[in-house]
CHARMM internal coordinates of N, CA and C (Angstrom, degrees):
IC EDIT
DIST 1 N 1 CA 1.4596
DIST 1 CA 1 C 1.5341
ANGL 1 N 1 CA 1 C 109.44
DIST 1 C 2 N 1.4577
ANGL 1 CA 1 C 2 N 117.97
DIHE 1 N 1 CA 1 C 2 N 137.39
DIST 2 N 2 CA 1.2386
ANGL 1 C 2 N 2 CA 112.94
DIHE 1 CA 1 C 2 N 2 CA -177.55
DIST 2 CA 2 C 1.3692
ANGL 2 N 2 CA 2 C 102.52
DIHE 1 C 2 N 2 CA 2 C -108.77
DIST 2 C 3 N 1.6345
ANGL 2 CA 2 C 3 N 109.85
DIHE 2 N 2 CA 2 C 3 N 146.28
DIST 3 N 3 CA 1.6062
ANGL 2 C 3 N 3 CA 97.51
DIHE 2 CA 2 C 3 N 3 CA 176.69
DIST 3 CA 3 C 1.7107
ANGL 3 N 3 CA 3 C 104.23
DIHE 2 C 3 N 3 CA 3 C -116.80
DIST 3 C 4 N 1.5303
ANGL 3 CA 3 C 4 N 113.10
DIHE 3 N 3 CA 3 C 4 N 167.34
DIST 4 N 4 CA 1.3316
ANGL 3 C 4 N 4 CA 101.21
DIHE 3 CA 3 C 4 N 4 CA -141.97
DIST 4 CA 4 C 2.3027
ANGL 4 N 4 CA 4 C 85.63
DIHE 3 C 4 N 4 CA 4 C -119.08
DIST 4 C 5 N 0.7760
ANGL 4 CA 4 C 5 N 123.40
DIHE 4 N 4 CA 4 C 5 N 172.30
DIST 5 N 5 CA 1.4616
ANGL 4 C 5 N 5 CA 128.61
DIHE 4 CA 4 C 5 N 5 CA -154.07
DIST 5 CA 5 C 1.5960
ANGL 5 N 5 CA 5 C 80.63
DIHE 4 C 5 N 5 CA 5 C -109.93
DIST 5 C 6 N 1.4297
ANGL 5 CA 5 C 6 N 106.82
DIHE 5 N 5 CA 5 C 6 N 118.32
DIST 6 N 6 CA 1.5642
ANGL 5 C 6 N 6 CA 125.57
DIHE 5 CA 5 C 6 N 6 CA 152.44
DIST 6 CA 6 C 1.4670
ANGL 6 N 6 CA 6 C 115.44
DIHE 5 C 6 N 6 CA 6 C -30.12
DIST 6 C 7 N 1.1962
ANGL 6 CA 6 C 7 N 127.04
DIHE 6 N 6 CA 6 C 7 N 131.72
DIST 7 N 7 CA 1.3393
ANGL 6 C 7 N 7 CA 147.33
DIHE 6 CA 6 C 7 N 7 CA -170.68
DIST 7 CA 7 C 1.5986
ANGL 7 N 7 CA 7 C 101.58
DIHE 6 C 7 N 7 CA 7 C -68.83
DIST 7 C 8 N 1.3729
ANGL 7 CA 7 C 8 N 141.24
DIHE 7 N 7 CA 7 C 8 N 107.82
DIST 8 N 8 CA 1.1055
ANGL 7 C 8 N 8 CA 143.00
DIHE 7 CA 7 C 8 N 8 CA -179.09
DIST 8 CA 8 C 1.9507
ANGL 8 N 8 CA 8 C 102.22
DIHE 7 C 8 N 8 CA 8 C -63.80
DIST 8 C 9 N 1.1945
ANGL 8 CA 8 C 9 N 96.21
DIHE 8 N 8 CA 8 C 9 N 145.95
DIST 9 N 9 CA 2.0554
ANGL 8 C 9 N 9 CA 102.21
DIHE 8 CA 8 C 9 N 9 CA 159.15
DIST 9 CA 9 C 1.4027
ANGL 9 N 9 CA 9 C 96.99
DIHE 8 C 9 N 9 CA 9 C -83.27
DIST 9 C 10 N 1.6627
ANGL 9 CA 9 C 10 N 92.65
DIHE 9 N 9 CA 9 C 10 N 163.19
DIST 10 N 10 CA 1.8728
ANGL 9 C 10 N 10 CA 89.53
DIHE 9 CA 9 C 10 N 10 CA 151.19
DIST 10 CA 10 C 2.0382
ANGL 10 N 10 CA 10 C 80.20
DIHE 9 C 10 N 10 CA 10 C -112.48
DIST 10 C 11 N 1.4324
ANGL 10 CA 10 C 11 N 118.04
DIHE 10 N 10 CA 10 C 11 N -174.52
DIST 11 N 11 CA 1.1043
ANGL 10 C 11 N 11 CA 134.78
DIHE 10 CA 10 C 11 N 11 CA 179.07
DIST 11 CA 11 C 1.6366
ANGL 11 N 11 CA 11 C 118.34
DIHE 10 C 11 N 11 CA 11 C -50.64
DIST 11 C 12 N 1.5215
ANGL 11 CA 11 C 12 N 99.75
DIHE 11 N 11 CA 11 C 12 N -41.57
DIST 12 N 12 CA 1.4751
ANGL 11 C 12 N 12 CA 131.65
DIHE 11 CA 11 C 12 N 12 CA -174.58
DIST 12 CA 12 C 1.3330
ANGL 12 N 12 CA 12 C 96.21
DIHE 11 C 12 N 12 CA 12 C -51.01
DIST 12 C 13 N 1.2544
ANGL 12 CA 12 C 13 N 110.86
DIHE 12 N 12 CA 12 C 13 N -67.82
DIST 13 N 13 CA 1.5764
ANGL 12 C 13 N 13 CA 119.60
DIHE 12 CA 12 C 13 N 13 CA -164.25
DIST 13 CA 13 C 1.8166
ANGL 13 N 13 CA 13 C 108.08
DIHE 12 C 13 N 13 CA 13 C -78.50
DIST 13 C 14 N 1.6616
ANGL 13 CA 13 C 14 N 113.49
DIHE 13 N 13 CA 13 C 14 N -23.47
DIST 14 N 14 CA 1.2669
ANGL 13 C 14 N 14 CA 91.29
DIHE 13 CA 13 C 14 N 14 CA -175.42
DIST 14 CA 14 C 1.8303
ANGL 14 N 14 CA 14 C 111.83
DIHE 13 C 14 N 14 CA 14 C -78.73
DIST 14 C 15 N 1.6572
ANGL 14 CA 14 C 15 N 110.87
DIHE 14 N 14 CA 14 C 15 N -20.63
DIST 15 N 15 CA 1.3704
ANGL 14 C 15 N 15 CA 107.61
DIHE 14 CA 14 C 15 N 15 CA 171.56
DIST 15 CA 15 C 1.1628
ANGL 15 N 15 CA 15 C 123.33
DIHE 14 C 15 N 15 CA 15 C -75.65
DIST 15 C 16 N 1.7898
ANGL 15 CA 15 C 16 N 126.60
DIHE 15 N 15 CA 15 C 16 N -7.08
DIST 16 N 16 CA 1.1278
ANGL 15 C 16 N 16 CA 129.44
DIHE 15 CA 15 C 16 N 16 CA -159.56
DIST 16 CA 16 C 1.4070
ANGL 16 N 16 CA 16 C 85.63
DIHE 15 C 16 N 16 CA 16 C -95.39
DIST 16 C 17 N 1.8175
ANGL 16 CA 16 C 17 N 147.49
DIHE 16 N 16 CA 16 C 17 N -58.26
DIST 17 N 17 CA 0.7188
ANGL 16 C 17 N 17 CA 165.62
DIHE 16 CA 16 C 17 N 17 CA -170.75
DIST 17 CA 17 C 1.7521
ANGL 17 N 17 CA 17 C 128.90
DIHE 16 C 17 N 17 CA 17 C -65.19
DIST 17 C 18 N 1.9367
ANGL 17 CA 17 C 18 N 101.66
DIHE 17 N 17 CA 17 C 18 N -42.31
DIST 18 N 18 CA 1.3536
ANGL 17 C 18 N 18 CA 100.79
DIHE 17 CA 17 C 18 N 18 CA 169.21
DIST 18 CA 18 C 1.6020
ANGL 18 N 18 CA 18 C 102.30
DIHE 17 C 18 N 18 CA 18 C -149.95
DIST 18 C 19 N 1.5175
ANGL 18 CA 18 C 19 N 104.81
DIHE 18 N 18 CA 18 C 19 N 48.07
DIST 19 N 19 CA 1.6494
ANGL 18 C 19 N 19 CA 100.82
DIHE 18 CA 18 C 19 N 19 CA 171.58
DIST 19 CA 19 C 1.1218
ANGL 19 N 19 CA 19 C 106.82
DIHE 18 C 19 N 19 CA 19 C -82.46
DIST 19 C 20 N 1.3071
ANGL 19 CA 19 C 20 N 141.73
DIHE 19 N 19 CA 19 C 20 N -20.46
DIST 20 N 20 CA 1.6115
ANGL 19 C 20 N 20 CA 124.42
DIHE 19 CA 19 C 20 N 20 CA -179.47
DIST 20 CA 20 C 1.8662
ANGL 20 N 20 CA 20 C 109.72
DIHE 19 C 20 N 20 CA 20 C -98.86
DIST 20 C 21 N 1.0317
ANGL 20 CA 20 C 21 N 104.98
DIHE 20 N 20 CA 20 C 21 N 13.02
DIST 21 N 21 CA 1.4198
ANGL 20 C 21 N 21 CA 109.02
DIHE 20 CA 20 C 21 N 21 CA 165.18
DIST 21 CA 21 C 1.4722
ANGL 21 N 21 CA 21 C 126.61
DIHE 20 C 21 N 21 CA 21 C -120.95
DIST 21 C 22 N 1.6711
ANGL 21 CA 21 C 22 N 117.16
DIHE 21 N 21 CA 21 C 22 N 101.05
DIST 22 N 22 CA 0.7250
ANGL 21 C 22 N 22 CA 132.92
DIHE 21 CA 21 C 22 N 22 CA -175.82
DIST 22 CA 22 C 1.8051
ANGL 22 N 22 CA 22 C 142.93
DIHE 21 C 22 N 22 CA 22 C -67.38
DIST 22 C 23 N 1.5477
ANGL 22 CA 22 C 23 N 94.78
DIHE 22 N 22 CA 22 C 23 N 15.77
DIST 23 N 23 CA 1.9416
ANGL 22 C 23 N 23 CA 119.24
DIHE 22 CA 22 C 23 N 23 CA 167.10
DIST 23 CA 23 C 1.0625
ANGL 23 N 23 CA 23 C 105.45
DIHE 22 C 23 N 23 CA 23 C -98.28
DIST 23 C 24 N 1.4078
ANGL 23 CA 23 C 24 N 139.79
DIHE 23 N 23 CA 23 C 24 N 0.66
DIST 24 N 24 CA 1.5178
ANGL 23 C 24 N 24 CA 125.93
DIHE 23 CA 23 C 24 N 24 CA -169.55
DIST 24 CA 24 C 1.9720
ANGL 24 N 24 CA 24 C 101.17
DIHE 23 C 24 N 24 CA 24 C -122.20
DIST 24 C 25 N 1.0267
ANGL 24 CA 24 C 25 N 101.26
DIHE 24 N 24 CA 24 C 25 N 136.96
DIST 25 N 25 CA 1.6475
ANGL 24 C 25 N 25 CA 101.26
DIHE 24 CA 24 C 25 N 25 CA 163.42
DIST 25 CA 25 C 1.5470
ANGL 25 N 25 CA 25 C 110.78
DIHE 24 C 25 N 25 CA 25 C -136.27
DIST 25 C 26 N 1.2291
ANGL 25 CA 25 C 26 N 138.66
DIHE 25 N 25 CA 25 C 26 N 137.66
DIST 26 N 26 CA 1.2322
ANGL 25 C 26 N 26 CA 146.82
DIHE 25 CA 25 C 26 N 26 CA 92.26
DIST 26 CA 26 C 1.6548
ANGL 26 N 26 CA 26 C 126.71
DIHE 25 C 26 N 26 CA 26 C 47.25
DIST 26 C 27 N 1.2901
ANGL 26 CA 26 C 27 N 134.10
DIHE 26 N 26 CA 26 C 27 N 46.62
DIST 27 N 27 CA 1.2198
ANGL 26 C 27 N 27 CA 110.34
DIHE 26 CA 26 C 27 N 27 CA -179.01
DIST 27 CA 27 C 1.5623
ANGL 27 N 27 CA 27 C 129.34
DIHE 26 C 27 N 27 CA 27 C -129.41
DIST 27 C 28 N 1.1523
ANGL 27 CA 27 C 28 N 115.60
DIHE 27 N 27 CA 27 C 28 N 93.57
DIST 28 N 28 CA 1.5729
ANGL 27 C 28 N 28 CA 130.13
DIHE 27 CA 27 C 28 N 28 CA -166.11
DIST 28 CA 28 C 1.7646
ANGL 28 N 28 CA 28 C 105.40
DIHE 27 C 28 N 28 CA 28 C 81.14
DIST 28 C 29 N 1.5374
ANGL 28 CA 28 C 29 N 105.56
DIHE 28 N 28 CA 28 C 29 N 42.23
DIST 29 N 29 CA 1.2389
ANGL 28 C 29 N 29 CA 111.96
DIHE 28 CA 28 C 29 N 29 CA -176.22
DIST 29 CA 29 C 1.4479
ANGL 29 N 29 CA 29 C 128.74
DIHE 28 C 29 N 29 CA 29 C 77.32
DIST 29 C 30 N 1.3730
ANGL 29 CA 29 C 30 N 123.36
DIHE 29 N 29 CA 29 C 30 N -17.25
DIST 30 N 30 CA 1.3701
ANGL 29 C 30 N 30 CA 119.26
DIHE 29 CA 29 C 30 N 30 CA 177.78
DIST 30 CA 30 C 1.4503
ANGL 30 N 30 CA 30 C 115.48
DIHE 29 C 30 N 30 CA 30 C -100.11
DIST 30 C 31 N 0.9570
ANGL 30 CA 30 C 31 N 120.20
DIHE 30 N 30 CA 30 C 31 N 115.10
DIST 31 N 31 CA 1.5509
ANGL 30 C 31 N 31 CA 130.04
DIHE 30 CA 30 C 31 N 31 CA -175.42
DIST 31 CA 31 C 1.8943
ANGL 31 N 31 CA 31 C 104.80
DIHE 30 C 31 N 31 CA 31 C -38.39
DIST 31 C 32 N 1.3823
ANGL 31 CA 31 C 32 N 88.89
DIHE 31 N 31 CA 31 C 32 N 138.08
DIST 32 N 32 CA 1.6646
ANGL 31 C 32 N 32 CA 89.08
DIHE 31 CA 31 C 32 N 32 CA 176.36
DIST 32 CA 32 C 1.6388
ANGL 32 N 32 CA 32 C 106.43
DIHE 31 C 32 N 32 CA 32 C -128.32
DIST 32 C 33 N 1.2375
ANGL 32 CA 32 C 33 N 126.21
DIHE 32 N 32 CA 32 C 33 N 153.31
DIST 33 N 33 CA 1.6219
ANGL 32 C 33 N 33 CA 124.33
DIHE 32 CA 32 C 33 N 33 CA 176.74
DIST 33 CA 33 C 1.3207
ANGL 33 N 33 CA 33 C 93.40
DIHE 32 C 33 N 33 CA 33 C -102.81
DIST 33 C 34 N 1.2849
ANGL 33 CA 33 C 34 N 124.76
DIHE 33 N 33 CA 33 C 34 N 129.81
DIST 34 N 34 CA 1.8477
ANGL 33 C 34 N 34 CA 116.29
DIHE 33 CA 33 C 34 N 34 CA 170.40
DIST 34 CA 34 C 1.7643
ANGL 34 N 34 CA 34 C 83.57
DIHE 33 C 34 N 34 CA 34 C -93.00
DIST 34 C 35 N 1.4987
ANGL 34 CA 34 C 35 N 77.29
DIHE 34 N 34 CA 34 C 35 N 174.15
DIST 35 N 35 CA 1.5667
ANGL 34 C 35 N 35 CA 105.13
DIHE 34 CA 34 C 35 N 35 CA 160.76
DIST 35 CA 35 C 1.5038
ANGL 35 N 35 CA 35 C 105.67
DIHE 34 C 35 N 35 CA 35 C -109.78
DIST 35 C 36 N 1.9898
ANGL 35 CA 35 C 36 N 92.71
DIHE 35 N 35 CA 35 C 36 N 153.24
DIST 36 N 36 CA 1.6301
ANGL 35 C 36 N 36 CA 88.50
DIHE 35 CA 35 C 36 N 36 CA -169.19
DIST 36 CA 36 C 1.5868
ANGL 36 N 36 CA 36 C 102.65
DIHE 35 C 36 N 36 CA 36 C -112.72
DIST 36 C 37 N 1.4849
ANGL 36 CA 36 C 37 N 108.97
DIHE 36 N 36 CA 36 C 37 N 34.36
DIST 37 N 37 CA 1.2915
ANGL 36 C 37 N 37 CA 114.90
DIHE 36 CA 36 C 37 N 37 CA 165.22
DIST 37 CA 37 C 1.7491
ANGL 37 N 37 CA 37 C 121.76
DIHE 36 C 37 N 37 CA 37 C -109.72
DIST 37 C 38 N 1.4703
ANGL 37 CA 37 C 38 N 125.61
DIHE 37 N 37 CA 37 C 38 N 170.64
DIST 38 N 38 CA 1.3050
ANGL 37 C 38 N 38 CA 115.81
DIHE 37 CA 37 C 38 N 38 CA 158.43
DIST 38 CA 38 C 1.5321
ANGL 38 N 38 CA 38 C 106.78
DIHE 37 C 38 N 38 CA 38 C 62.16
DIST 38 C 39 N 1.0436
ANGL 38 CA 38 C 39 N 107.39
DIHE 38 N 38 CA 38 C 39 N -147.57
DIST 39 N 39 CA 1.6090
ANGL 38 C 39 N 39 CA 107.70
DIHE 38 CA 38 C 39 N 39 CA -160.07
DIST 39 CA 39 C 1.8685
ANGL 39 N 39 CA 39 C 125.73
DIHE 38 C 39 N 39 CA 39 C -30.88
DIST 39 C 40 N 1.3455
ANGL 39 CA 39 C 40 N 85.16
DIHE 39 N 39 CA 39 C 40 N -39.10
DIST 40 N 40 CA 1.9023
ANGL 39 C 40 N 40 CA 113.89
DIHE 39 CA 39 C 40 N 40 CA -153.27
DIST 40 CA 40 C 2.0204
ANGL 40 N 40 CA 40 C 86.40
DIHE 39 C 40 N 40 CA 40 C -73.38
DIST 40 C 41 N 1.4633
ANGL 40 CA 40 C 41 N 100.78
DIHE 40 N 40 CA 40 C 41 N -38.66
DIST 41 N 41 CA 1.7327
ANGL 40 C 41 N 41 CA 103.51
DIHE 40 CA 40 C 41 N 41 CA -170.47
DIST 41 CA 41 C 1.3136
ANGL 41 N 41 CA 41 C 117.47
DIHE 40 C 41 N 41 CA 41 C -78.27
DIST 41 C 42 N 1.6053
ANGL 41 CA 41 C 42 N 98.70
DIHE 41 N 41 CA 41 C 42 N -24.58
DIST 42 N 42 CA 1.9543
ANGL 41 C 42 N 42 CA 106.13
DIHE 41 CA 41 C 42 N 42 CA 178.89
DIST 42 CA 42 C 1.6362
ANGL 42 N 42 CA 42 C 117.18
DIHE 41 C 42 N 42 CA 42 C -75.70
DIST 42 C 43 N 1.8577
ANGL 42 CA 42 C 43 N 101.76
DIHE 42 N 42 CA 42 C 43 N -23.05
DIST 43 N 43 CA 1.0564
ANGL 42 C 43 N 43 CA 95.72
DIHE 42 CA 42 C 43 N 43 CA -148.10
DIST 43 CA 43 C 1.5796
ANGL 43 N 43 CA 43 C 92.78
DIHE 42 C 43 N 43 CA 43 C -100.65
DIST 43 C 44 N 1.7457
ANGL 43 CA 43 C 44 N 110.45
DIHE 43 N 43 CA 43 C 44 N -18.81
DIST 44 N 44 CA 1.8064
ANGL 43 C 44 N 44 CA 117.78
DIHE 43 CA 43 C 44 N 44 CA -173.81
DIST 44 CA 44 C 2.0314
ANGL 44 N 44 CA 44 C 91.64
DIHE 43 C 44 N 44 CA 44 C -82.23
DIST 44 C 45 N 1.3396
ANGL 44 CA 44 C 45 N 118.54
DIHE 44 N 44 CA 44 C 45 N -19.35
DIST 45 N 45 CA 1.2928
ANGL 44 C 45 N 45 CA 126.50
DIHE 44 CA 44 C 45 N 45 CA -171.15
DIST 45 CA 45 C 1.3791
ANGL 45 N 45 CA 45 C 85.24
DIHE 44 C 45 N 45 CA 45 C -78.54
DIST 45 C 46 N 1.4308
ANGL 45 CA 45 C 46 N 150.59
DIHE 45 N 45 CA 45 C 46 N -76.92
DIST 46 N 46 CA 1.3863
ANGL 45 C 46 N 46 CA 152.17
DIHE 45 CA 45 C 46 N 46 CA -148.05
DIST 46 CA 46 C 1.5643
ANGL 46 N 46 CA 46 C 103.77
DIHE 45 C 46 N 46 CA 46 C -49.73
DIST 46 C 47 N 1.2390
ANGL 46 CA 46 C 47 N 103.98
DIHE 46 N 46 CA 46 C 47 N -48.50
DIST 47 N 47 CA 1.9311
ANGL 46 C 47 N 47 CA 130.38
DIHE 46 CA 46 C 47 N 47 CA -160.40
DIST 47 CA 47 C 1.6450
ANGL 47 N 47 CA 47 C 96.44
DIHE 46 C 47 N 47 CA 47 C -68.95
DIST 47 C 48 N 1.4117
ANGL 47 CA 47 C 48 N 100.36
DIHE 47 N 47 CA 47 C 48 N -55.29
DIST 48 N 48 CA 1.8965
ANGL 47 C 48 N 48 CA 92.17
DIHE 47 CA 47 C 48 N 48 CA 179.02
DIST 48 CA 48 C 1.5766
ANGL 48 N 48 CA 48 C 111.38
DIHE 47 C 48 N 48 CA 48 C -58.51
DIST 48 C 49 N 1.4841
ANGL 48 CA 48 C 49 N 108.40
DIHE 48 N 48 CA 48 C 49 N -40.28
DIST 49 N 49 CA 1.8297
ANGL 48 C 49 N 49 CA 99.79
DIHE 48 CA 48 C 49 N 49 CA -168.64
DIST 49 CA 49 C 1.4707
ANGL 49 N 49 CA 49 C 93.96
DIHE 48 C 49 N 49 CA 49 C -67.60
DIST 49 C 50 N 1.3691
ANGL 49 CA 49 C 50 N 132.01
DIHE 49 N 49 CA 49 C 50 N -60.03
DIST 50 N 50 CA 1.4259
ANGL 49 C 50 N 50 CA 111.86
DIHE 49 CA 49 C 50 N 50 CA 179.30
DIST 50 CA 50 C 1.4743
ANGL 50 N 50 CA 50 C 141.31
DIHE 49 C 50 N 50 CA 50 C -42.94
DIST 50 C 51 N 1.2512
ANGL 50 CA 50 C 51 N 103.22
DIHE 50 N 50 CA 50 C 51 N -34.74
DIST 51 N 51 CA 1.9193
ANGL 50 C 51 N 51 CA 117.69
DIHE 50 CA 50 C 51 N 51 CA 160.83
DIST 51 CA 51 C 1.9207
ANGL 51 N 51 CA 51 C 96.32
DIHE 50 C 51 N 51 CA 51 C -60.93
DIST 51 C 52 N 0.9710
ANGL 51 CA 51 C 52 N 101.31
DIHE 51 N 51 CA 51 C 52 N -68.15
DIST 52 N 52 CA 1.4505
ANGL 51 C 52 N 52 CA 106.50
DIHE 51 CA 51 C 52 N 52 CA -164.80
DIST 52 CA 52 C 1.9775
ANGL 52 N 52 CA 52 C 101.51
DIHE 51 C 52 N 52 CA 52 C -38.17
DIST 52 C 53 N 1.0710
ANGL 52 CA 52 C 53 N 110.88
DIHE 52 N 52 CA 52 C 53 N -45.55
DIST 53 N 53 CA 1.8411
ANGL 52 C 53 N 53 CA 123.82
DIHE 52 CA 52 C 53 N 53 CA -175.24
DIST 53 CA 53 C 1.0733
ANGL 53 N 53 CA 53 C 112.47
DIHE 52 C 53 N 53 CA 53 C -62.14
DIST 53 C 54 N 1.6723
ANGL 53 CA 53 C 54 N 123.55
DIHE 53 N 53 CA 53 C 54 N -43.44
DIST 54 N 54 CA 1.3585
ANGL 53 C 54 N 54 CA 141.61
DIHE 53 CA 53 C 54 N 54 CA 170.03
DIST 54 CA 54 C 1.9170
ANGL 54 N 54 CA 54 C 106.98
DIHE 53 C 54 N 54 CA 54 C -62.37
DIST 54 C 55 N 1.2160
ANGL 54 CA 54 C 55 N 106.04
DIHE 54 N 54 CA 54 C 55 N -55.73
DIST 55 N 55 CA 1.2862
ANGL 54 C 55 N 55 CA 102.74
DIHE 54 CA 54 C 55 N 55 CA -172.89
DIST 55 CA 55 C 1.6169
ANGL 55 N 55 CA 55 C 124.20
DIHE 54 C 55 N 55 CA 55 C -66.28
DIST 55 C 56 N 1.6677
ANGL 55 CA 55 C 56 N 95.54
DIHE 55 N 55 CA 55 C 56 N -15.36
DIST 56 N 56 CA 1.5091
ANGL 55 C 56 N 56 CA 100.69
DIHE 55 CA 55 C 56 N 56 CA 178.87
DIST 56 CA 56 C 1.2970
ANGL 56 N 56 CA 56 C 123.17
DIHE 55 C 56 N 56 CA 56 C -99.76
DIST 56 C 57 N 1.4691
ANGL 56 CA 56 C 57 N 100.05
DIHE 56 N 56 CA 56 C 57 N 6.12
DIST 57 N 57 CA 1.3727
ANGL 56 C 57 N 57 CA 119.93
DIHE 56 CA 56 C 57 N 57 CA -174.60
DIST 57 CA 57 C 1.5907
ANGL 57 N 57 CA 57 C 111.76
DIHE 56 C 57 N 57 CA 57 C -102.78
END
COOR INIT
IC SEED 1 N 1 CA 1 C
IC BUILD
């Protein structure tokens, strides 16, 4: 059985398709589902308090 290579995005199509949904990213063109637990939450959790410090500053 041959298996056949996942259909790459270009950017165009991945925002046209899943820019308002925020589980999917982008990476070297092949669509990825994150998880919205564990790593992905500590690390989008770190990023807001730092915007948030900057912005109040």
């Amino acid at each position: 059985m041959v298996e056949s290579a996942p259909k790459l995005l270009t950017v165009d199509e991945f925002i046209t398709g899943y820019g308002d949904r925020d589980q999917y990213e982008l990476i070297d063109g092949e669509l990825i589902k994150m998880e919205t637990t564990g790593p992905h939450e500590q690390v989008s959790a770190l990023i807001g308090r730092k915007l948030n410090v900057e912005i109040d500053r």
